[in-house]
NULO-518427 format. One record per atom (N, C-alpha, C, O): chain; z, y, x. Coordinates in pm, 1 decimal. Example, Ala and Ser with C-alpha at 12.3 -4.5 7.8 and 13.67 -1.06 7.14 Angstrom:
# residues 2
+-------+----------+----------+----------+
: chain :        z :        y :        x :
+-------+----------+----------+----------+
:     A :    780.0 :   -569.0 :   1319.0 :
:     A :    780.0 :   -450.0 :   1230.0 :
:     A :    780.0 :   -330.0 :   1320.0 :
:     A :    846.5 :   -331.9 :   1423.6 :
:     A :    708.0 :   -225.0 :   1285.0 :
:     A :    714.0 :   -106.0 :   1367.0 :
:     A :    787.0 :      3.0 :   1290.0 :
:     A :    803.9 :    113.8 :   1340.9 :
+-------+----------+----------+----------+
//
This chain:
# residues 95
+-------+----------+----------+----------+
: chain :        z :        y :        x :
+-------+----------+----------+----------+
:     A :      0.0 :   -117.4 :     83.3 :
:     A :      0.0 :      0.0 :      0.0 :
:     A :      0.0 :    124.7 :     88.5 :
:     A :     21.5 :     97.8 :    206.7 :
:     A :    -16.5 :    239.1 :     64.5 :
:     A :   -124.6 :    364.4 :    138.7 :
:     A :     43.8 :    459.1 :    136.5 :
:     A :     90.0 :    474.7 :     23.5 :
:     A :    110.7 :    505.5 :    231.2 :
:     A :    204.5 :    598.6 :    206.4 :
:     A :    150.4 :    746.2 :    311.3 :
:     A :     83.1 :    787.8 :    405.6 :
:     A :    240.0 :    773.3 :    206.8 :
:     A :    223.7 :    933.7 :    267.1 :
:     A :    301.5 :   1001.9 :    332.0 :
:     A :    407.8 :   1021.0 :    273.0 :
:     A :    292.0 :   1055.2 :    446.9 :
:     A :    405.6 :   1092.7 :    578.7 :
:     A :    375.3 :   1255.8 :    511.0 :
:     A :    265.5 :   1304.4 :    483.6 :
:     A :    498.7 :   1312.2 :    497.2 :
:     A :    525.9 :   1449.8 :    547.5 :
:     A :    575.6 :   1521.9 :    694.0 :
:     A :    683.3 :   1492.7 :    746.0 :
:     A :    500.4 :   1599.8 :    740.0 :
:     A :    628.4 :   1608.1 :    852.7 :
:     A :    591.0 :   1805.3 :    864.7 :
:     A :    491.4 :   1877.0 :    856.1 :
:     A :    695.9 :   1818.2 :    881.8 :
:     A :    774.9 :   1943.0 :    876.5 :
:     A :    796.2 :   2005.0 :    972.6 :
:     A :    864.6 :   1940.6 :   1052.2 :
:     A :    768.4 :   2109.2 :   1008.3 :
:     A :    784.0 :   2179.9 :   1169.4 :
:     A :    815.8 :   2300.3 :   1138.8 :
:     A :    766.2 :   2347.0 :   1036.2 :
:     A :    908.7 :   2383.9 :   1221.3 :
:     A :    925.7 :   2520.5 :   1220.4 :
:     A :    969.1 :   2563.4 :   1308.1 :
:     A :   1055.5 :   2506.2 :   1374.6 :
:     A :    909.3 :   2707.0 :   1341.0 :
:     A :    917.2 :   2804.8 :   1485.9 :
:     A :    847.4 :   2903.8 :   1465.2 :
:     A :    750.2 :   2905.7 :   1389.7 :
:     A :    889.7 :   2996.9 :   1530.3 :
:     A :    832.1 :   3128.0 :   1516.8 :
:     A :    644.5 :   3160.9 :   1529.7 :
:     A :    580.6 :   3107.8 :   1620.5 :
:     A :    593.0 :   3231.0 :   1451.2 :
:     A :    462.6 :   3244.3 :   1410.3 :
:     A :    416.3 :   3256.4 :   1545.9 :
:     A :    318.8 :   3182.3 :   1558.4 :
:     A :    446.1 :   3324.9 :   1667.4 :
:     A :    444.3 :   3382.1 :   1793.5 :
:     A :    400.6 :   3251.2 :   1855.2 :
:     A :    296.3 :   3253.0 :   1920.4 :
:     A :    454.2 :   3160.5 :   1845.2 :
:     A :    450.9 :   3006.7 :   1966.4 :
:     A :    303.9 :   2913.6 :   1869.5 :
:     A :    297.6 :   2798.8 :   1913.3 :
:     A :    193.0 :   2939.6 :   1754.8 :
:     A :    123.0 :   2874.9 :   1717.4 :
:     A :     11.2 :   2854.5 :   1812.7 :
:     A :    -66.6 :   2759.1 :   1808.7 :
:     A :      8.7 :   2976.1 :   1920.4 :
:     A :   -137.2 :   2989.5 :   2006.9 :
:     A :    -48.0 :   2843.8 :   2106.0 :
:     A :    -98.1 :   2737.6 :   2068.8 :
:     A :     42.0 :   2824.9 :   2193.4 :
:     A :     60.3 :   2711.0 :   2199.6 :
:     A :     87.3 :   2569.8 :   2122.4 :
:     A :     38.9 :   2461.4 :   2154.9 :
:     A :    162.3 :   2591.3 :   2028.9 :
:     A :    135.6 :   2496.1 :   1942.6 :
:     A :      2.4 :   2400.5 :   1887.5 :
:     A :     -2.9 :   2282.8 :   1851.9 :
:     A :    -82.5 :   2488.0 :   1895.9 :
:     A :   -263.2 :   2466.6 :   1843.2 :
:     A :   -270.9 :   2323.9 :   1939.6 :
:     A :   -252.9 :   2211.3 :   1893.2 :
:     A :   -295.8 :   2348.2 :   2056.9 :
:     A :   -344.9 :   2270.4 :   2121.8 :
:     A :   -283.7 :   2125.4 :   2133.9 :
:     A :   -352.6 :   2044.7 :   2196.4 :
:     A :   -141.8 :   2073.6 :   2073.2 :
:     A :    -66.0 :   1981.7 :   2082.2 :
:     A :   -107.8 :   1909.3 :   1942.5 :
:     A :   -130.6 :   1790.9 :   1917.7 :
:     A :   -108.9 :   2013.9 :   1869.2 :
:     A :   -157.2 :   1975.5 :   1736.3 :
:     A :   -269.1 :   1928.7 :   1749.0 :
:     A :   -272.9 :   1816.6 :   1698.3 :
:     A :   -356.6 :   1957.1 :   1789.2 :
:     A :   -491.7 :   1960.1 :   1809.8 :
:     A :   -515.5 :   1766.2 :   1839.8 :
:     A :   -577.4 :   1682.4 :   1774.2 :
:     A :   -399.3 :   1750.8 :   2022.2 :
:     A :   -454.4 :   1634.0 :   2042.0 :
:     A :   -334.2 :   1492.2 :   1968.1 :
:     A :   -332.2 :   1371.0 :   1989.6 :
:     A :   -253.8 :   1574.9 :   1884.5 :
:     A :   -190.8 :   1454.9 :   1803.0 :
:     A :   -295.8 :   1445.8 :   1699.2 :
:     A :   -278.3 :   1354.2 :   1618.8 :
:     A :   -376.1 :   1502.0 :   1686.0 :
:     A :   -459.1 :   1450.8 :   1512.5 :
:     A :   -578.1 :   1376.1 :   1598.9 :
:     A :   -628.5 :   1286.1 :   1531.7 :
:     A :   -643.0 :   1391.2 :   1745.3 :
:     A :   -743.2 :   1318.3 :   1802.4 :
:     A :   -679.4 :   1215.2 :   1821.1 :
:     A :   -740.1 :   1109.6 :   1803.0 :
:     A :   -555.1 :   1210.9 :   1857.9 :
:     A :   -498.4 :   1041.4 :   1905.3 :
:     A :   -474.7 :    938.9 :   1780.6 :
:     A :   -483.6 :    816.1 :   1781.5 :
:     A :   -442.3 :   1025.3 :   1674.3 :
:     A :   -448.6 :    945.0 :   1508.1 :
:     A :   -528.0 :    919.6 :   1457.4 :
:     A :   -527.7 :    828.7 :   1374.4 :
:     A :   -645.6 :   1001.7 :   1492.0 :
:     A :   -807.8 :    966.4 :   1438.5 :
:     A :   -850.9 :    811.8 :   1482.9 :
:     A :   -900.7 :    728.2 :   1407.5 :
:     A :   -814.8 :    791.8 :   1646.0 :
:     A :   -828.0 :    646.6 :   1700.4 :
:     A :   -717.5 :    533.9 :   1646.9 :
:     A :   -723.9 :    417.8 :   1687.3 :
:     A :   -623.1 :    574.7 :   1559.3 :
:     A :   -513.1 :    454.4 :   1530.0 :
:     A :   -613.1 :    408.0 :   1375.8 :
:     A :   -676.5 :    463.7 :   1286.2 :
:     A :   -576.3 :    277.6 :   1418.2 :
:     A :   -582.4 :    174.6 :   1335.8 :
:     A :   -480.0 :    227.7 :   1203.1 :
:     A :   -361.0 :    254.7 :   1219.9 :
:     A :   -553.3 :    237.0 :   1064.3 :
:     A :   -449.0 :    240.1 :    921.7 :
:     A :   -455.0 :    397.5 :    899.3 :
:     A :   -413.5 :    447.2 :    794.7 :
:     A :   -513.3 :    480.2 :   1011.5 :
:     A :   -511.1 :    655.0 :    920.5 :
:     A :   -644.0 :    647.9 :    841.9 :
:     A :   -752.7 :    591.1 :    853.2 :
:     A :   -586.8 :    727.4 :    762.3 :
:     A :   -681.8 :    744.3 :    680.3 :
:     A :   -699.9 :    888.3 :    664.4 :
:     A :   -816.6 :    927.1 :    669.0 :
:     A :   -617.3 :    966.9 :    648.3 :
:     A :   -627.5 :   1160.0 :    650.0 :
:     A :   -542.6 :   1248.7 :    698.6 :
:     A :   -436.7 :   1218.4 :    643.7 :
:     A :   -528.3 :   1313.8 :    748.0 :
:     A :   -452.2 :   1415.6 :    730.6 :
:     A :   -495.2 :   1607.9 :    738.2 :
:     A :   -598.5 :   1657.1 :    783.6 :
:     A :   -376.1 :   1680.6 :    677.4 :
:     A :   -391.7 :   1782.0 :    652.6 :
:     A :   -302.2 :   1870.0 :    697.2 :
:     A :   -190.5 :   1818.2 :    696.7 :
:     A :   -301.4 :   1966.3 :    730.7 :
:     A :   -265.9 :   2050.0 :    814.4 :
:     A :   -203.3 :   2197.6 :    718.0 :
:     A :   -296.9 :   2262.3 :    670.9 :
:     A :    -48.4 :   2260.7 :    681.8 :
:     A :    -72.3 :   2362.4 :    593.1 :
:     A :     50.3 :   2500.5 :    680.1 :
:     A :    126.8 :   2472.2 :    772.2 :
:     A :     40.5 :   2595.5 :    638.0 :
:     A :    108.2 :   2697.4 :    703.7 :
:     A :    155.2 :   2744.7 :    578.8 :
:     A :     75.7 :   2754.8 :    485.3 :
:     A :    284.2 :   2777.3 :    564.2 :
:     A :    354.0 :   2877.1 :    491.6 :
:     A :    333.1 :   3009.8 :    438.1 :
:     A :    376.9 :   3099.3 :    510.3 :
:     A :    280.9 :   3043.6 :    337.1 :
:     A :    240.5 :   3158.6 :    315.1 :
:     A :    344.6 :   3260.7 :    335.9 :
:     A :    331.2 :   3378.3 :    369.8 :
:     A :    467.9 :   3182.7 :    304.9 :
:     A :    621.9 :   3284.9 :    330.8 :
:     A :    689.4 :   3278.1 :    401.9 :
:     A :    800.8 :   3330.4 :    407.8 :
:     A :    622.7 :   3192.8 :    493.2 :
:     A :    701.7 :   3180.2 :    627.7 :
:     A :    577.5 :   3089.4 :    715.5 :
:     A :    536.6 :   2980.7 :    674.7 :
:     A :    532.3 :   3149.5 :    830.1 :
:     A :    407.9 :   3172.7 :    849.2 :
:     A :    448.9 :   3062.2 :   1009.5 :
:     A :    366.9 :   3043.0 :   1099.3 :
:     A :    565.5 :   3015.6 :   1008.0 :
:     A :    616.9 :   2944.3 :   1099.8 :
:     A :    672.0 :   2800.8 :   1072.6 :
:     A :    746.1 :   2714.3 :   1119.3 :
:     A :    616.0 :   2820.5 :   1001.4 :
:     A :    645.2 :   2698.8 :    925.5 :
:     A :    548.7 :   2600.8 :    922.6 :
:     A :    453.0 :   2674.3 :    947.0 :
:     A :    499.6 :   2489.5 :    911.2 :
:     A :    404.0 :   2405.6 :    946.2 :
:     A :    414.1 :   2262.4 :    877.9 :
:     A :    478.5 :   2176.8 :    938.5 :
:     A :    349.8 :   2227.1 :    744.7 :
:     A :    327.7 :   2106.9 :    677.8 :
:     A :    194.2 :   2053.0 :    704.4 :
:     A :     85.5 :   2110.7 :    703.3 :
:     A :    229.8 :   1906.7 :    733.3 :
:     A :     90.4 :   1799.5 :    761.2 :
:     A :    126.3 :   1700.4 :    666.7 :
:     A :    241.3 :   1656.5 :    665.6 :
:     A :     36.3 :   1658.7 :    583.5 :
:     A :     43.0 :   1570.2 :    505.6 :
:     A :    -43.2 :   1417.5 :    548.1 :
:     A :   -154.4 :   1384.8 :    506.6 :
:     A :     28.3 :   1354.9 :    624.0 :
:     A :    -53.5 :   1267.3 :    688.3 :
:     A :    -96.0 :   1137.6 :    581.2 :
:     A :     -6.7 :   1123.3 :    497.7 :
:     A :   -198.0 :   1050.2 :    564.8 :
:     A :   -188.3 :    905.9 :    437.1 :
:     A :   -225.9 :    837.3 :    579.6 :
:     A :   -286.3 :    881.6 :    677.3 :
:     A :   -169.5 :    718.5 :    553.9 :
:     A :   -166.2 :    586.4 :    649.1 :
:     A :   -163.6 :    492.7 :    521.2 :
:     A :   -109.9 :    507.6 :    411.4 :
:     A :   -286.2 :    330.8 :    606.2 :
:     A :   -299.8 :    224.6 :    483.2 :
:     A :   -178.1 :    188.6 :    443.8 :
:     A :   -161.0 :    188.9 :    321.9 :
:     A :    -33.9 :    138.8 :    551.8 :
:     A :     69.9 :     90.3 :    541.5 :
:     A :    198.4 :    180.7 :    589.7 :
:     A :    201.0 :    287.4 :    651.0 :
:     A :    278.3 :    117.9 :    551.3 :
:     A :    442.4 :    123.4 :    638.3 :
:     A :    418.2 :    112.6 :    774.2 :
:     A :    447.8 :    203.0 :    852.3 :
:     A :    348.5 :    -28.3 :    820.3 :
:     A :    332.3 :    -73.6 :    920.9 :
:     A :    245.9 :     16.0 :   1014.3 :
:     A :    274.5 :     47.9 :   1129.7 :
:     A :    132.2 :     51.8 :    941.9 :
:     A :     41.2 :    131.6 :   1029.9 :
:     A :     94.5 :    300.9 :   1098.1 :
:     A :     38.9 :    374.8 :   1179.2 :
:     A :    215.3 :    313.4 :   1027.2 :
:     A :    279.0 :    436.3 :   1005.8 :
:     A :    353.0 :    422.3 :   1170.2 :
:     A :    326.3 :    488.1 :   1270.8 :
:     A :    477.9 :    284.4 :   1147.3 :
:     A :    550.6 :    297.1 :   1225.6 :
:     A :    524.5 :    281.9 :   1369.5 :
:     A :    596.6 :    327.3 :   1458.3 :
:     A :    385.2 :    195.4 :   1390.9 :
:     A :    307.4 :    187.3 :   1520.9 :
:     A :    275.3 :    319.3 :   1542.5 :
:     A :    309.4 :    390.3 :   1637.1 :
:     A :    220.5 :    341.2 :   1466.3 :
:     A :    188.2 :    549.7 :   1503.2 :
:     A :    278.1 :    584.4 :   1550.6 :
:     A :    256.9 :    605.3 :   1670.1 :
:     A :    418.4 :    612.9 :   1509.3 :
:     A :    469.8 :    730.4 :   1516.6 :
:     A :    585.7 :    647.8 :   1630.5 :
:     A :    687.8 :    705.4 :   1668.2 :
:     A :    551.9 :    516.7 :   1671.9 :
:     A :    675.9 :    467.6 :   1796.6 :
:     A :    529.8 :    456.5 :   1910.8 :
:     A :    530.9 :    380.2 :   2007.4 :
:     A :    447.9 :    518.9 :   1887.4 :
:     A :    317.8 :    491.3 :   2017.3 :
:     A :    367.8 :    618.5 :   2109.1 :
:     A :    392.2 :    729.0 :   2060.6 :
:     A :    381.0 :    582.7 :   2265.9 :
:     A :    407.4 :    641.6 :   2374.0 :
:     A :    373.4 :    738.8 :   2368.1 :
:     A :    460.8 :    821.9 :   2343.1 :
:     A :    233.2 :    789.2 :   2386.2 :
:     A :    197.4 :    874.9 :   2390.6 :
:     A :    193.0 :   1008.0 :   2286.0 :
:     A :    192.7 :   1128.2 :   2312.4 :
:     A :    189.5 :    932.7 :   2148.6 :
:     A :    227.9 :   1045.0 :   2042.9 :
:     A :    340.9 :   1100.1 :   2099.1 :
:     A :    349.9 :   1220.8 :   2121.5 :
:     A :    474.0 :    977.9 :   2136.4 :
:     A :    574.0 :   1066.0 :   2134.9 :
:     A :    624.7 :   1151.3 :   2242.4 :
:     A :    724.9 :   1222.8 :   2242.5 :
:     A :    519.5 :   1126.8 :   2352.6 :
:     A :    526.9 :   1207.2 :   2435.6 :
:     A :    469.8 :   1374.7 :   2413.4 :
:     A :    506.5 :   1468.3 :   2484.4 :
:     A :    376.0 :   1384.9 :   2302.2 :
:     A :    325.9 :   1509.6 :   2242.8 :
:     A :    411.4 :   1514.7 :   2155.7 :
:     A :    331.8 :   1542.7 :   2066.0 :
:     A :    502.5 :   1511.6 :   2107.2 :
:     A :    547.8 :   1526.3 :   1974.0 :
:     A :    717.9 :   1598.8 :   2067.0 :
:     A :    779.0 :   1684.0 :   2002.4 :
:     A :    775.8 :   1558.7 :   2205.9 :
:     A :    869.2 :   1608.5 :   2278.9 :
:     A :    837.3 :   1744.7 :   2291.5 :
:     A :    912.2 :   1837.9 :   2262.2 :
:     A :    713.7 :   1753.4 :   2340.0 :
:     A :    659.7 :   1916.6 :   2399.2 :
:     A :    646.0 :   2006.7 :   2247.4 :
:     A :    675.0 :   2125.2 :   2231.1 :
:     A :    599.8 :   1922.7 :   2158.8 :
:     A :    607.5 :   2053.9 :   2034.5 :
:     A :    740.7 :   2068.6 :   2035.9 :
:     A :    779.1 :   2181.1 :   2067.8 :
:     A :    870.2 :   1942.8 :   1996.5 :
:     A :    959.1 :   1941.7 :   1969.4 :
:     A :   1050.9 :   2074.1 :   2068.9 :
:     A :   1126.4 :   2156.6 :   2017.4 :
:     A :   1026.3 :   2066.7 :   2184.8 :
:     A :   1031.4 :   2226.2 :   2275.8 :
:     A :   1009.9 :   2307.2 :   2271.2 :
:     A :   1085.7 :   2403.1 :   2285.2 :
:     A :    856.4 :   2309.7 :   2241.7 :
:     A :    805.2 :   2472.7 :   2246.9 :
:     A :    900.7 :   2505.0 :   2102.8 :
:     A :    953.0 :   2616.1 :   2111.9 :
:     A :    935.7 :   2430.5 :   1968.5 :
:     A :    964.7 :   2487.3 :   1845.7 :
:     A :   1121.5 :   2491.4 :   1866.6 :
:     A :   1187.6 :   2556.1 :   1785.4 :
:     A :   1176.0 :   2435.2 :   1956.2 :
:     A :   1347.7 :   2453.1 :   1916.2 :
:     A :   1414.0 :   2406.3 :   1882.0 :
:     A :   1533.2 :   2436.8 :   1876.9 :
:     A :   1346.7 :   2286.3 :   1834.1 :
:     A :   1409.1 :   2195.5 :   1634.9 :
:     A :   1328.7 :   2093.0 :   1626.7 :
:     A :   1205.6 :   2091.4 :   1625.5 :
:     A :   1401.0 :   2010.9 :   1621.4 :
:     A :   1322.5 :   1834.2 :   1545.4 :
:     A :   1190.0 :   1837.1 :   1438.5 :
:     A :   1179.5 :   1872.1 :   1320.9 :
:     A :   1127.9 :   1801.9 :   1503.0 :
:     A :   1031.0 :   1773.4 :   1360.6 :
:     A :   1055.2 :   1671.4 :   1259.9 :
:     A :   1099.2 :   1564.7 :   1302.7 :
:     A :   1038.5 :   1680.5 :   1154.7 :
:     A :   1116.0 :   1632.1 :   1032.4 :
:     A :   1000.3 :   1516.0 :    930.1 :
:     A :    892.0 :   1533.8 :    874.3 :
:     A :   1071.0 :   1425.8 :    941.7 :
:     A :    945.5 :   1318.3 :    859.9 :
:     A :    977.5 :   1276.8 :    784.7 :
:     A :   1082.8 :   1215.6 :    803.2 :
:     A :    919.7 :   1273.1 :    642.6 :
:     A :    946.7 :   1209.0 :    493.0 :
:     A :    850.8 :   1109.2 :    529.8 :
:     A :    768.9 :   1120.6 :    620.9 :
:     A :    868.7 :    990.0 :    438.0 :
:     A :    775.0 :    889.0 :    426.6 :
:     A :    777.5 :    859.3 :    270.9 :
:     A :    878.6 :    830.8 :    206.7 :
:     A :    687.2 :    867.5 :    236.1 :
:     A :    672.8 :    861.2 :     82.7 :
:     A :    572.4 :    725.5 :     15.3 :
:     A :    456.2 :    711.7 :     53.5 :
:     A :    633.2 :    634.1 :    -84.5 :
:     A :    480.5 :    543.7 :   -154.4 :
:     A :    452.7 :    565.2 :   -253.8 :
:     A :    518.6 :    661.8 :   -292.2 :
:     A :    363.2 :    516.9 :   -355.6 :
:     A :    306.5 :    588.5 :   -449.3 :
:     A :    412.2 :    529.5 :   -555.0 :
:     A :    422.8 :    409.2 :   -531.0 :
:     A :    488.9 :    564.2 :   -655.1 :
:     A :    567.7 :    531.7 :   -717.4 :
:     A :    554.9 :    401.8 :   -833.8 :
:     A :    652.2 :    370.6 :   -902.4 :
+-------+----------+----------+----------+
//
């Protein structure tokens, strides 16, 4: 069954020109995983530092290989820096 990852980021509007580029190569390294299927990218209209991706993966399974793969989480430390604050993950299935 197909779930849907939220993940949640926030930091000042100022740090996105670095941010871009991390972002950039976590969605090229997910494009090559096995089980993605989309994701989307959204900014806060009221808080412009703020940062929602709505990722769909086929499984649970395909999710948790993603997000325990080395190298994601080696990009996912450096955002986790440049922003200050944990990035935050819902995992959601279709009800």
């Amino acid at each position: 069954m197909a779930i849907k990852v939220l993940i949640l980021r926030h930091g000042g509007s100022e740090c996105f020109e670095d941010l871009k580029p991390l972002l950039q190569r976590l969605r090229s390294l997910a494009l090559a995983q096995p089980g993605y299927v989309s994701g989307e990218t959204y900014c806060n209209i009221e808080d412009p530092g703020e940062y929602l991706v709505i990722s769909t993966w086929s499984s649970l399974e395909t999710w948790t290989t993603w997000h325990n793969h080395e190298e994601r989480a080696a990009v996912q430390d450096r955002i986790d820096a440049l922003l200050g604050e944990p990035t935050v993950y819902h995992v959601f299935q279709h009800a």
